[in-house]
C-alpha positions in Angstrom: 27.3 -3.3 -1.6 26.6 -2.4 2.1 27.3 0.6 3.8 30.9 0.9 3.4 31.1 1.4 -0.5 34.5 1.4 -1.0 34.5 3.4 -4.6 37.5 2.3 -7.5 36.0 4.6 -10.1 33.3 6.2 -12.0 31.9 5.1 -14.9 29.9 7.5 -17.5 26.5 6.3 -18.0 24.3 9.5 -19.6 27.0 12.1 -20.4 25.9 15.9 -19.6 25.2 16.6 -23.3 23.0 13.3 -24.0 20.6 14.3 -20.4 20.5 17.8 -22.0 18.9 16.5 -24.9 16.7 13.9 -23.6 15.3 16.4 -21.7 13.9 18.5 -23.9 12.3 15.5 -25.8 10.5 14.9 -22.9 9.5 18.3 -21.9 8.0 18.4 -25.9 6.3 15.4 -24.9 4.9 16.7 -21.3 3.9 20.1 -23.5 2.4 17.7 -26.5 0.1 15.5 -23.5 -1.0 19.1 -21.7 -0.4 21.9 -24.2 -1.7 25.6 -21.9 -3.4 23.4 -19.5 -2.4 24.3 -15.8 -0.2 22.1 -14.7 1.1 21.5 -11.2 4.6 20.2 -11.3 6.3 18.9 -7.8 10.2 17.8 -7.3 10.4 14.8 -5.5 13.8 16.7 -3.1 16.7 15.8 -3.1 17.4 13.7 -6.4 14.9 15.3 -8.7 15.8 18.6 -8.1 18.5 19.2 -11.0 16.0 16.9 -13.5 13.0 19.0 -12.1 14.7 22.1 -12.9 15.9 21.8 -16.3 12.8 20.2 -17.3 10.5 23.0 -15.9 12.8 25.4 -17.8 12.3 23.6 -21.2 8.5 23.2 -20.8 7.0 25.9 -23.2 3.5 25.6 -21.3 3.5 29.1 -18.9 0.8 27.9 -16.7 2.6 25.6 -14.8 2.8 26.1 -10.9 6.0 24.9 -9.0 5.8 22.6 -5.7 8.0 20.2 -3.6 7.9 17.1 -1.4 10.6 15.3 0.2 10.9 11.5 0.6 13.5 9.5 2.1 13.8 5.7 2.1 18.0 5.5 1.6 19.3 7.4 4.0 23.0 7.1 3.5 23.1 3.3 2.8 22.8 2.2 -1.1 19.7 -0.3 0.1 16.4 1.1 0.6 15.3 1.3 4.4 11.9 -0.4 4.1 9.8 2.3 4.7 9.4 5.6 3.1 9.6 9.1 5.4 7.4 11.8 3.9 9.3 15.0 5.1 7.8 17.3 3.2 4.3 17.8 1.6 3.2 20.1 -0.8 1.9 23.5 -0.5 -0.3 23.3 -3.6 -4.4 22.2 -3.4 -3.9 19.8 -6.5 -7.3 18.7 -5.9 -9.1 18.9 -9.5 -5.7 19.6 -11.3 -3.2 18.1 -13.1 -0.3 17.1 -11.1 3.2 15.9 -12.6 5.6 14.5 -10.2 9.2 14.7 -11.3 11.6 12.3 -9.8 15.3 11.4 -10.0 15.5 7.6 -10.5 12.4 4.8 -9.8 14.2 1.7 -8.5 12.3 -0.3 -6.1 9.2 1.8 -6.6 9.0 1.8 -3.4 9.0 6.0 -2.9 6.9 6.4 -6.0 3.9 4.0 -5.2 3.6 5.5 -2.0 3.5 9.4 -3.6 1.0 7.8 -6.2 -1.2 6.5 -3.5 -1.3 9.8 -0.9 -1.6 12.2 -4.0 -4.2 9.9 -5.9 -6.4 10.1 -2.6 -6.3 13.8 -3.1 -8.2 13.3 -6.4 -5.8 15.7 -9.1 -7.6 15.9 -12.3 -4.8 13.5 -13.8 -1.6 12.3 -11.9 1.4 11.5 -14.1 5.2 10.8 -13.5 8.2 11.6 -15.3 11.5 10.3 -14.5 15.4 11.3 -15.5 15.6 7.3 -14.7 13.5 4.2 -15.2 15.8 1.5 -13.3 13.9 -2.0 -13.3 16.5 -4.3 -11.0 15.4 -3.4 -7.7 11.6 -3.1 -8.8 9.8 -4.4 -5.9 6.0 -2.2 -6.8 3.8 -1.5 -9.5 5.0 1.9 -10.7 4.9 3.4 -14.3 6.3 6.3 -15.2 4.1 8.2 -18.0 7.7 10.3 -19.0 11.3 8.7 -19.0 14.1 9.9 -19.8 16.3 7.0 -19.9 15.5 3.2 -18.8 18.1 1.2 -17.5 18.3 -2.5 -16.0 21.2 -2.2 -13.6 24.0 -0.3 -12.1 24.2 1.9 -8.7 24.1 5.4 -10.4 25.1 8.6 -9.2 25.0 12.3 -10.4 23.0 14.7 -12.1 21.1 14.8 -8.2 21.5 11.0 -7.8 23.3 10.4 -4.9 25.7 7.9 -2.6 25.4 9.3 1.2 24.6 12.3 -0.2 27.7 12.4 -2.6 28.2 13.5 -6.2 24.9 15.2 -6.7 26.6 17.9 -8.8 28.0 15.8 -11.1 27.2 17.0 -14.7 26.4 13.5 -16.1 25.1 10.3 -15.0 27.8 7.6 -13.4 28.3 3.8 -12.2 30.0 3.9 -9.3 32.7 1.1 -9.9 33.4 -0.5 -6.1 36.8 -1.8 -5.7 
């Protein structure tokens, strides 16, 4: 596609309604694997944020403690840079504890294997990942996400925090963007 998508239209992949109940499913399966255990839960900024937030909101377990990081391999281009930037690190000790990263879309797996490794090497009690989107046709590294909300095998996707050059986050539902 480049870095002058040139967009024709959207097409709906995940409508609003069909993400809002996917994601309690998997907030009843993040409460089933941890019941009242604490449970440190970080947003992988920008994308995960609207997934992160509903989920956290669905989750009946009330000892779960809130963090963020921010990673950045896009930019504003629709192909991965190569290498990932670590912005932002959490504030959280999650030495000892169970740590669930929540994340807007694993493509390459670039992003993901990289959190995996740095948090990993901080040695959380268990380290798990749930994502709105499970995408496998840029998959490049080993990642495997322990909660999914949806899997999908292609499409450049936007919405719902997904982004293009950091457009059409606010979407309610999940798109393809259609390039003319």
């Amino acid at each position: 596609m480049g870095e002058e998508l040139r967009i024709k239209d959207l097409r709906v992949v995940f409508s609003a309604e069909q993400i809002a109940a996917r994601v309690r499913e998997v907030a009843a399966q993040v409460d089933a694997c941890y019941g009242e255990e604490t449970l440190v839960v970080v947003c992988v900024l920008k994308g995960g944020f609207v997934f992160f937030s509903d989920l956290v909101r669905c989750l009946q377990n009330r000892n779960v403690e809130l963090d963020f990081v921010r990673l950045a391999s896009y930019g504003k281009s629709d192909v991965s840079s190569g290498h990932v930037i670590f912005s932002k690190d959490v504030e959280s000790d999650i030495s000892g504890k169970h740590v669930l990263i929540v994340e807007d879309i694993v493509d390459s797996g670039r992003s993901m294997r990289f959190l995996l490794d740095q948090f990993a090497a901080r040695r959380p009690r268990s380290l798990r990942l749930a994502t709105l989107v499970d995408k496998h046709e840029r998959r490049q590294n080993t990642v495997k996400a322990d909660f999914i909300g949806f899997s999908l095998e292609r499409g450049f996707i936007v919405g719902y925090g997904l982004d293009y050059a950091e457009r059409f986050r606010a979407l309610p539902g999940v798109y393809e963007i259609i390039p003319e």
